[in-house]
Backbone as JSON, one array per atom type, in Angstrom:
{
  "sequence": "XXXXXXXXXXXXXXXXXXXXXXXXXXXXXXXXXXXXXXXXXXXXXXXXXXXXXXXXXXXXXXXXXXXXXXXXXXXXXXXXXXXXXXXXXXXXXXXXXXXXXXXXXXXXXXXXXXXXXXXXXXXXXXXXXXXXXXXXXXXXXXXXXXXXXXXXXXXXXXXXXXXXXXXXXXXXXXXXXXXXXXXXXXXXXXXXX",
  "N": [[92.61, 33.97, -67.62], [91.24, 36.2, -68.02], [87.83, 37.55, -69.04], [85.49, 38.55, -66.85], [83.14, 36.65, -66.4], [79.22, 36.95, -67.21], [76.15, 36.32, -66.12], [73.15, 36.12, -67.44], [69.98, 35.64, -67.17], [66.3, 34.66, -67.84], [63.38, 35.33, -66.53], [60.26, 34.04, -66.44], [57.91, 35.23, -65.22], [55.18, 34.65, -65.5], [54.82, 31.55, -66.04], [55.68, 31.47, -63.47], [53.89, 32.25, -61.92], [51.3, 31.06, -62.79], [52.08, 28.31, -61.84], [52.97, 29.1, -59.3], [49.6, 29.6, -58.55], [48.56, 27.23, -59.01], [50.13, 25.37, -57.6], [49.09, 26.15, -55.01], [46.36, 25.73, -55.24], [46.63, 23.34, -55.01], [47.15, 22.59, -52.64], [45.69, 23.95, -51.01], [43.13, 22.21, -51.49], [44.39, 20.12, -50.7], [44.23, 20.78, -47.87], [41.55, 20.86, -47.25], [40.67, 18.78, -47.76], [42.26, 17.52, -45.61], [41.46, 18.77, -43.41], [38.6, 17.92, -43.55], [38.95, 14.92, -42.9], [40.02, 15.11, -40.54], [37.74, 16.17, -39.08], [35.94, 14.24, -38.86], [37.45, 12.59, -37.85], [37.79, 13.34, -35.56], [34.87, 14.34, -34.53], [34.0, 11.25, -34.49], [35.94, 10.27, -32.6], [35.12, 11.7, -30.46], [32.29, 11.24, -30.25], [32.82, 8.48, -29.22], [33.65, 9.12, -27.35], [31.96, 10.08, -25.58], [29.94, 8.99, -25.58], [29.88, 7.29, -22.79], [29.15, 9.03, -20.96], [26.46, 10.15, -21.82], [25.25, 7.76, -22.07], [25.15, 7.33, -18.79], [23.96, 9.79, -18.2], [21.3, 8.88, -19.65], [20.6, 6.52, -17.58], [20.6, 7.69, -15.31], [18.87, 9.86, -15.25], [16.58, 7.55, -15.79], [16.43, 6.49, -13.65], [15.8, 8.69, -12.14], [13.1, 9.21, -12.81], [11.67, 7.35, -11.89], [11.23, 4.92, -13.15], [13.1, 3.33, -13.76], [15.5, 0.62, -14.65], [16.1, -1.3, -12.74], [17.76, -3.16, -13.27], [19.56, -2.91, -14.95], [22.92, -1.99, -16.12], [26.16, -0.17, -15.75], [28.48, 0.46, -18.36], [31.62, 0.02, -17.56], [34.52, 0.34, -18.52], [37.0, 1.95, -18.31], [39.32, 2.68, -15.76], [39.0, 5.81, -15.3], [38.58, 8.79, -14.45], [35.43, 8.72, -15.02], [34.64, 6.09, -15.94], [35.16, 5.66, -12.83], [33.23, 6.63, -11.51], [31.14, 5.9, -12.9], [31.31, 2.81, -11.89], [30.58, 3.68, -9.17], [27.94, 4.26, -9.51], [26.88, 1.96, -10.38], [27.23, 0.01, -8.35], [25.56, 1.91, -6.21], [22.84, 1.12, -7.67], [22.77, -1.14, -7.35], [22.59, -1.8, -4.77], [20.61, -0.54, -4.01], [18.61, -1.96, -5.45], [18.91, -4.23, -4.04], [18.19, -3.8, -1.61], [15.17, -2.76, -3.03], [14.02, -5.69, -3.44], [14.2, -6.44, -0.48], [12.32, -4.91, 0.74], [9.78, -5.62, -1.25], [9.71, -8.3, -0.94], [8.98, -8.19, 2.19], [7.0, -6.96, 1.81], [5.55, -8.48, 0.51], [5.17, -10.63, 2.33], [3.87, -8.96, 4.76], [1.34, -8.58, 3.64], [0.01, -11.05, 3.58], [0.24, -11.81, 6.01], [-1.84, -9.91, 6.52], [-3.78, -10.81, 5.91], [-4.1, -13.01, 7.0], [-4.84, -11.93, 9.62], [-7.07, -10.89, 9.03], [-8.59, -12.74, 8.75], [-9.17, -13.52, 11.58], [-10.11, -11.79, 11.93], [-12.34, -11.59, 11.71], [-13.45, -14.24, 12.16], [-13.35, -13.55, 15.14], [-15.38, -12.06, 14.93], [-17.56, -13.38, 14.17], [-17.92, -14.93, 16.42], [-18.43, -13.06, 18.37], [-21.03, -12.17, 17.19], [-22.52, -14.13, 17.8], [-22.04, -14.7, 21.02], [-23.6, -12.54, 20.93], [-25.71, -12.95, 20.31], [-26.45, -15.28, 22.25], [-26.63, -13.82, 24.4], [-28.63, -12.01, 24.28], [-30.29, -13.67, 24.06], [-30.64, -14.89, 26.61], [-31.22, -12.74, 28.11], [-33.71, -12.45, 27.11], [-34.85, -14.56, 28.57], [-34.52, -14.19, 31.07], [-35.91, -11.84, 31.58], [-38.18, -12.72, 31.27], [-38.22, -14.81, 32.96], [-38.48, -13.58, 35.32], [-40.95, -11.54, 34.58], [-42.69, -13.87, 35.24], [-42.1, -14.2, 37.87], [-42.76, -12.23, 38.93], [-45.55, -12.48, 38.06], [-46.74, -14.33, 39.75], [-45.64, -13.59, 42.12], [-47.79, -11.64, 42.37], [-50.17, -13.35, 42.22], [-50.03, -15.17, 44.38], [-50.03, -13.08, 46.43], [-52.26, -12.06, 46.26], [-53.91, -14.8, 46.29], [-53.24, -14.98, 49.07], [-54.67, -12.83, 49.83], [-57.31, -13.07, 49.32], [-57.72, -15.51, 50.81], [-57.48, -14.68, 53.23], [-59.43, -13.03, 53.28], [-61.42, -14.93, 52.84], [-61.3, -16.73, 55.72], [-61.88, -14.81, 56.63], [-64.68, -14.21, 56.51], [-65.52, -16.95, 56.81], [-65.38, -17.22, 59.42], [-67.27, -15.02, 60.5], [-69.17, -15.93, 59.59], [-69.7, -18.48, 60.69], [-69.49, -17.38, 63.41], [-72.05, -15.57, 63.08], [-73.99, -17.97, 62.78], [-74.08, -19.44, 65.01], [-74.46, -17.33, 66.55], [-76.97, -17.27, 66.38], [-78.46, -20.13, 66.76], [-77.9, -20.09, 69.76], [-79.9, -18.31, 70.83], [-82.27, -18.62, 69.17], [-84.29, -21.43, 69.21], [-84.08, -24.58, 67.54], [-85.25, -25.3, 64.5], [-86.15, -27.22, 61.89], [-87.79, -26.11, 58.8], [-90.5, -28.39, 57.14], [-90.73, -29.72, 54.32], [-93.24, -30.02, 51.8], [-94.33, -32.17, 49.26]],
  "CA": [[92.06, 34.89, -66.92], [90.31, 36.65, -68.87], [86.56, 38.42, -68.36], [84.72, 37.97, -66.09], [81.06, 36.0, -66.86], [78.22, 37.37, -67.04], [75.21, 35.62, -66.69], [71.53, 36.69, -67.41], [68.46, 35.18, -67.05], [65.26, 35.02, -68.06], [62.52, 34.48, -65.54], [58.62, 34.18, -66.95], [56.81, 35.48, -64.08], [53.54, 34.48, -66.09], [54.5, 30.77, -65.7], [55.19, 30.92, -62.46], [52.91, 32.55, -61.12], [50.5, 30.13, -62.92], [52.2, 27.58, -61.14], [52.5, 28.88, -57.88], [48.16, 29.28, -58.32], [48.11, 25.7, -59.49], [50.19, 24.66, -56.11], [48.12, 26.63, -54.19], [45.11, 25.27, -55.19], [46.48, 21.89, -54.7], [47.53, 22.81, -51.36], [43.92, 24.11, -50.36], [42.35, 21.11, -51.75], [44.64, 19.11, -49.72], [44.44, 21.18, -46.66], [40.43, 21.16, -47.01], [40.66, 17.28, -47.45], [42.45, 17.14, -44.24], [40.43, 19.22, -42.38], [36.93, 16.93, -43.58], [39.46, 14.03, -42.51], [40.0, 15.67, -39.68], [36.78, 16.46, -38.29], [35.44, 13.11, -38.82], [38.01, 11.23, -36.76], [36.79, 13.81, -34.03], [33.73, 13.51, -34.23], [33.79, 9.76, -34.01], [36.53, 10.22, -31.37], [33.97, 12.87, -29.65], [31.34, 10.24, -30.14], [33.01, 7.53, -28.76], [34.32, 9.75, -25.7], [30.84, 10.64, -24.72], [29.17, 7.72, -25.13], [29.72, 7.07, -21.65], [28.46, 9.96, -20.42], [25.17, 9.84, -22.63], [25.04, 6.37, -21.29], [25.17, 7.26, -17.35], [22.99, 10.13, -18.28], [20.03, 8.31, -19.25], [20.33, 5.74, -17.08], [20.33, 8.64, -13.98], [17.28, 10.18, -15.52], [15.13, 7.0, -16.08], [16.01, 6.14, -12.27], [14.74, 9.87, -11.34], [11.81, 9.44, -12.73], [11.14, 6.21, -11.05], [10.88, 4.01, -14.28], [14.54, 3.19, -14.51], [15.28, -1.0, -14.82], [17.49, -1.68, -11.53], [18.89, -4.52, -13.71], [20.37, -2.56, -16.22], [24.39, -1.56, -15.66], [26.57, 0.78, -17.06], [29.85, -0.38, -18.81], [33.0, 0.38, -17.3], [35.71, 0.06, -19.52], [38.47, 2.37, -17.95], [39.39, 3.33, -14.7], [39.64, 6.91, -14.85], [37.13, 9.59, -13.36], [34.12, 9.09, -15.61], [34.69, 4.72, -15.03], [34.91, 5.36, -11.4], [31.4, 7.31, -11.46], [30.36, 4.43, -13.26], [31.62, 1.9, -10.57], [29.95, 3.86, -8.14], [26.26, 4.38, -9.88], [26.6, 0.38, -10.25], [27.32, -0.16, -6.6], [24.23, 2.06, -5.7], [21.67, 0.46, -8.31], [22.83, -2.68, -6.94], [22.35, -1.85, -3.11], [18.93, -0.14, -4.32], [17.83, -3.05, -6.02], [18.48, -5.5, -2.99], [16.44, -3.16, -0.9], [13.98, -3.39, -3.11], [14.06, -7.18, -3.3], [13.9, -6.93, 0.34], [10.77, -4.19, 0.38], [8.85, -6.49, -1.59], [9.71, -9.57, 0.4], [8.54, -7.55, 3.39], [5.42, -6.11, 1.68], [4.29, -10.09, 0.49], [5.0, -11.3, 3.88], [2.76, -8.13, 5.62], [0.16, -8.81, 2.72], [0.09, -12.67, 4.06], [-0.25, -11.31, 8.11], [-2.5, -8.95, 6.75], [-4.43, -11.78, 5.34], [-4.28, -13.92, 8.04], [-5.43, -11.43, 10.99], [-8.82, -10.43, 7.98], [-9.21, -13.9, 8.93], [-9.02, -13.42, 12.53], [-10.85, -10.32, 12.24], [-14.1, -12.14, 10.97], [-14.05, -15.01, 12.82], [-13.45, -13.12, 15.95], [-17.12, -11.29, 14.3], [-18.78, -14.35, 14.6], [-18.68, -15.46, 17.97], [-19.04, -11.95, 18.7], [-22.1, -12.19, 17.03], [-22.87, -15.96, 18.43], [-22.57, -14.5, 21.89], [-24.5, -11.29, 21.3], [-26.9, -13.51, 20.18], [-27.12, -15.93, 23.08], [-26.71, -13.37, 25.7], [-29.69, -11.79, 23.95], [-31.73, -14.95, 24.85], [-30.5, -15.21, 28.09], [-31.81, -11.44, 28.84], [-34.97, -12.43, 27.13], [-34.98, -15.34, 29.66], [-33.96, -13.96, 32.52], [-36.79, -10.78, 31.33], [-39.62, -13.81, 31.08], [-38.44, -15.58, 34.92], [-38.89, -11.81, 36.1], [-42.46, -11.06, 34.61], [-43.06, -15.1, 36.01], [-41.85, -14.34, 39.35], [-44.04, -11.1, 39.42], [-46.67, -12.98, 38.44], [-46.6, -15.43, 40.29], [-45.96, -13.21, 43.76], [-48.83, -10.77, 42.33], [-51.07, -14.19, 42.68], [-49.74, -15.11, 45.87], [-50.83, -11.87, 47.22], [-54.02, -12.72, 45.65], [-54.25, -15.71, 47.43], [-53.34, -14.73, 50.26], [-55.83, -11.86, 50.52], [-58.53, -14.17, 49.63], [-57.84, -16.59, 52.13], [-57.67, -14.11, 54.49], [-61.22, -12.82, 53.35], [-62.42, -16.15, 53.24], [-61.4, -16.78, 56.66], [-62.84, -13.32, 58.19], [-66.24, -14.46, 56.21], [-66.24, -18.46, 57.19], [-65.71, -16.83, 61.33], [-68.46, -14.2, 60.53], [-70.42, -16.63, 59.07], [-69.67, -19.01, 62.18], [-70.48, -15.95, 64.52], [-73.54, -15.52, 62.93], [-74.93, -19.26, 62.93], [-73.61, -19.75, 66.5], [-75.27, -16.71, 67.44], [-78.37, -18.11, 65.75], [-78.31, -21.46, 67.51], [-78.16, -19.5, 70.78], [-80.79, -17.53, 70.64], [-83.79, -19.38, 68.77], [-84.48, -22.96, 68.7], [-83.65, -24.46, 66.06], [-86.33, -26.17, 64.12], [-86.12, -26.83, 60.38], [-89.58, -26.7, 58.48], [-90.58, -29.84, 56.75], [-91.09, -29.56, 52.89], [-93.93, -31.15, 51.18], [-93.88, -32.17, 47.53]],
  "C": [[91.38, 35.73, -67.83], [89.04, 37.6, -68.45], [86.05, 37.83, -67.53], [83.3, 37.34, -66.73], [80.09, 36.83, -66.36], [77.12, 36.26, -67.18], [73.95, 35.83, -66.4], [70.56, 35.68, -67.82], [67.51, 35.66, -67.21], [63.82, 34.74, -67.31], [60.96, 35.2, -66.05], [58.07, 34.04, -65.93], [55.51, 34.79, -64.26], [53.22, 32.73, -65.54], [54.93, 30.55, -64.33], [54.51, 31.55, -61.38], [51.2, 31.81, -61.63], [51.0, 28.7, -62.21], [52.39, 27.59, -59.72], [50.54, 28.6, -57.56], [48.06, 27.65, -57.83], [48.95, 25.11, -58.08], [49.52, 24.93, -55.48], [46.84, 26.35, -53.82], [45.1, 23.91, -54.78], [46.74, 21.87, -53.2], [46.53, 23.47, -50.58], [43.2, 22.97, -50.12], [42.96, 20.31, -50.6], [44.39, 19.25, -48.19], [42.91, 21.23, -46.28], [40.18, 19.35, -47.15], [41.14, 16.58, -45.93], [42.25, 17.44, -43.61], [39.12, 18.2, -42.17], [37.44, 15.66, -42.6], [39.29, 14.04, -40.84], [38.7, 15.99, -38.44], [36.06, 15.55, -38.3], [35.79, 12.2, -37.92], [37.69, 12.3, -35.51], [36.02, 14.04, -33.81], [33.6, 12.16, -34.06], [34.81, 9.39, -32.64], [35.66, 10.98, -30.3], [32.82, 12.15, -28.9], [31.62, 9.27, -28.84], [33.69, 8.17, -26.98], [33.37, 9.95, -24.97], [29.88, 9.66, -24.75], [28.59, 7.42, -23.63], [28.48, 7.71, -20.78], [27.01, 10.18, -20.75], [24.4, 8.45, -22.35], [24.14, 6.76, -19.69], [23.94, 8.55, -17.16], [21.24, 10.0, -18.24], [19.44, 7.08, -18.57], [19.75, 6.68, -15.62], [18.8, 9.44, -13.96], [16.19, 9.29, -15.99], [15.12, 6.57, -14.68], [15.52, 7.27, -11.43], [13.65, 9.77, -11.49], [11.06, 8.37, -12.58], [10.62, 5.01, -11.94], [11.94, 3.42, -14.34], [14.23, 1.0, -13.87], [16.71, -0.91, -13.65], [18.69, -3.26, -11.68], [19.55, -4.13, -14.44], [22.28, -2.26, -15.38], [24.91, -1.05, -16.37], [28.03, -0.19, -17.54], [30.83, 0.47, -18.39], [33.92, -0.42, -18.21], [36.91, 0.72, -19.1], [38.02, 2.79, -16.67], [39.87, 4.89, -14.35], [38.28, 7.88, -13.91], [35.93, 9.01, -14.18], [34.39, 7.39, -14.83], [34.19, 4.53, -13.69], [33.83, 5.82, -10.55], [30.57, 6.03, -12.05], [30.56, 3.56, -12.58], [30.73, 2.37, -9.74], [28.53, 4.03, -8.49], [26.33, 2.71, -9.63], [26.28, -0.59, -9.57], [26.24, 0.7, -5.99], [22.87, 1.43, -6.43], [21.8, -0.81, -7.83], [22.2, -2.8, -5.44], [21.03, -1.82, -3.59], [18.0, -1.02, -4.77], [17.77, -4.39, -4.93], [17.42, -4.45, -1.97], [15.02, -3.2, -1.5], [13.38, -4.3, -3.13], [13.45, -7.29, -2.05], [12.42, -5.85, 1.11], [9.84, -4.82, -0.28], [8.45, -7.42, -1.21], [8.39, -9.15, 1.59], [7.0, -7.52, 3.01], [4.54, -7.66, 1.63], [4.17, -10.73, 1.8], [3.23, -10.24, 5.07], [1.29, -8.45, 4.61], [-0.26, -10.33, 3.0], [-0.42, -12.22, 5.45], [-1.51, -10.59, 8.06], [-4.26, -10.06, 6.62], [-5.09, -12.67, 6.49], [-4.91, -13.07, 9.49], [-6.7, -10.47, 10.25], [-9.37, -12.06, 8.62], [-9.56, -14.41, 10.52], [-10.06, -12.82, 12.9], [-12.61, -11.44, 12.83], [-14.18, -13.27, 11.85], [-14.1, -14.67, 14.53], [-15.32, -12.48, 16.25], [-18.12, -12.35, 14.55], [-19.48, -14.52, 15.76], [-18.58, -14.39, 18.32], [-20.59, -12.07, 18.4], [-23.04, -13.54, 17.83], [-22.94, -14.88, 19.89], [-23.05, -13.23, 22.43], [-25.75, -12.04, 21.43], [-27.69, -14.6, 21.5], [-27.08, -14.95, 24.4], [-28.01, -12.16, 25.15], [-30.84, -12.83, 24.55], [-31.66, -15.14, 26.16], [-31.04, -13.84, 28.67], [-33.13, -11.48, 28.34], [-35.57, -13.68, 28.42], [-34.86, -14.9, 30.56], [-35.27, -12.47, 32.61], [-38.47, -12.08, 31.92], [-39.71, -14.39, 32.39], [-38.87, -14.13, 35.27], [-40.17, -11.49, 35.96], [-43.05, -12.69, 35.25], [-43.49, -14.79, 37.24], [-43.08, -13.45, 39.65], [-45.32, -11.51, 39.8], [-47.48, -13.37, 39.29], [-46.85, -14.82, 42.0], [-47.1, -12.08, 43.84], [-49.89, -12.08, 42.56], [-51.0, -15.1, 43.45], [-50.17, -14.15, 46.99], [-51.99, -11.83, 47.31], [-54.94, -13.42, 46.71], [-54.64, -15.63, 48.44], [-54.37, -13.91, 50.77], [-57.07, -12.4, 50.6], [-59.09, -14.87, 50.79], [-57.96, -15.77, 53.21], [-59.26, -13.65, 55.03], [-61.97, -13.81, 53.43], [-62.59, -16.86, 54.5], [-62.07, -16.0, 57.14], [-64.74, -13.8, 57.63], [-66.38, -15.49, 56.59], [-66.61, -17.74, 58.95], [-67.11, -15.82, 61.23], [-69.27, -14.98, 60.56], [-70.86, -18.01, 60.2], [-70.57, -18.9, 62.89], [-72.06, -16.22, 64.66], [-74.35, -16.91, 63.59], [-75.18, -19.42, 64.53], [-74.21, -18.84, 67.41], [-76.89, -16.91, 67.4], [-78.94, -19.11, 66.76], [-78.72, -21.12, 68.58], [-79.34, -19.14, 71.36], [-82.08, -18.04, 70.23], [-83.53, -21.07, 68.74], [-83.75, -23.22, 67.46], [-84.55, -25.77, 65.4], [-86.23, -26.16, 62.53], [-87.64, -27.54, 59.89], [-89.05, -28.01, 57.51], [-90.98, -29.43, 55.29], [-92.2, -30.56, 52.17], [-94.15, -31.27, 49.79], [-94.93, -32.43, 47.34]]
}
């Protein structure tokens, strides 16, 4: 039994407070290495999360502005909300694209009818024209018996008045002789040559 112990120490602040620095700094470095680390795998996780969305984006704005390719498709890869927006754009570019299939159909078919009754049109134009043209001749004919007929009963009238005057002059001329006859002898002189 005896004394008790004493025991003293010597503690060099100097080195360790050069060695806490020197952890410190290694413990920055590391903590600024795993931050760079760090912000790389989220950015490429960031990346790869929005993809999608950057995807469905410009597929939505090349079909607004009426350029978009109705064959293109987006990629579904998961079924959660963004996926099931993508399912459903896929399922309207698809409907949209058989309508247009069947809008074009339609339009070559009416572009064919349209075709076919230009061809209607015109030959309908013809014999329009064909029987403007003969019912033109038939009103110049039917114009030409008409100034005929006129003629024809303007020198009938003719005739007739003639004959009528040539009758009232043969009976005058009758008259006369007959009253001649009557009245004087009738002696014809003798001619000598």
């Amino acid at each position: 039994r005896g004394q008790p112990w004493r025991l003293t120490g010597f503690v060099d602040q100097a080195y360790i407070r050069a060695m806490t620095q020197a952890i410190n700094g290694k413990i920055t470095l590391a903590l600024l290495g795993v931050a760079l680390v760090v912000m790389v795998l989220a950015m490429v996780a960031f990346n790869l999360a929005y993809r999608p969305i950057l995807s469905l984006k410009g597929l939505v704005l090349a079909l607004s502005e009426g350029n978009g390719d109705l064959t293109r498709r987006l990629q579904v890869t998961s079924h959660d909300d963004l996926g099931q927006i993508s399912a459903g754009i896929n399922r309207f570019i698809a409907q949209l694209q058989e309508m247009m299939q069947e809008v074009s159909q339609a339009s070559g078919q009416l572009h064919s009818e349209i075709g076919g009754l230009t061809g209607q049109t015109l030959a309908a134009q013809r014999l329009l024209a064909t029987h403007v043209s003969e019912t033109e001749q038939v009103v110049t004919a039917v114009n030409e018996m008409s100034a005929t007929a006129v003629s024809v009963s303007r020198s009938a009238a003719d005739t007739a008045t003639l004959t009528r005057q040539s009758e009232q002059l043969a009976n005058a001329s009758r008259a006369v002789v007959d009253d001649a006859m009557r009245t004087q002898p009738f002696s014809m002189p003798v001619m000598r040559s």
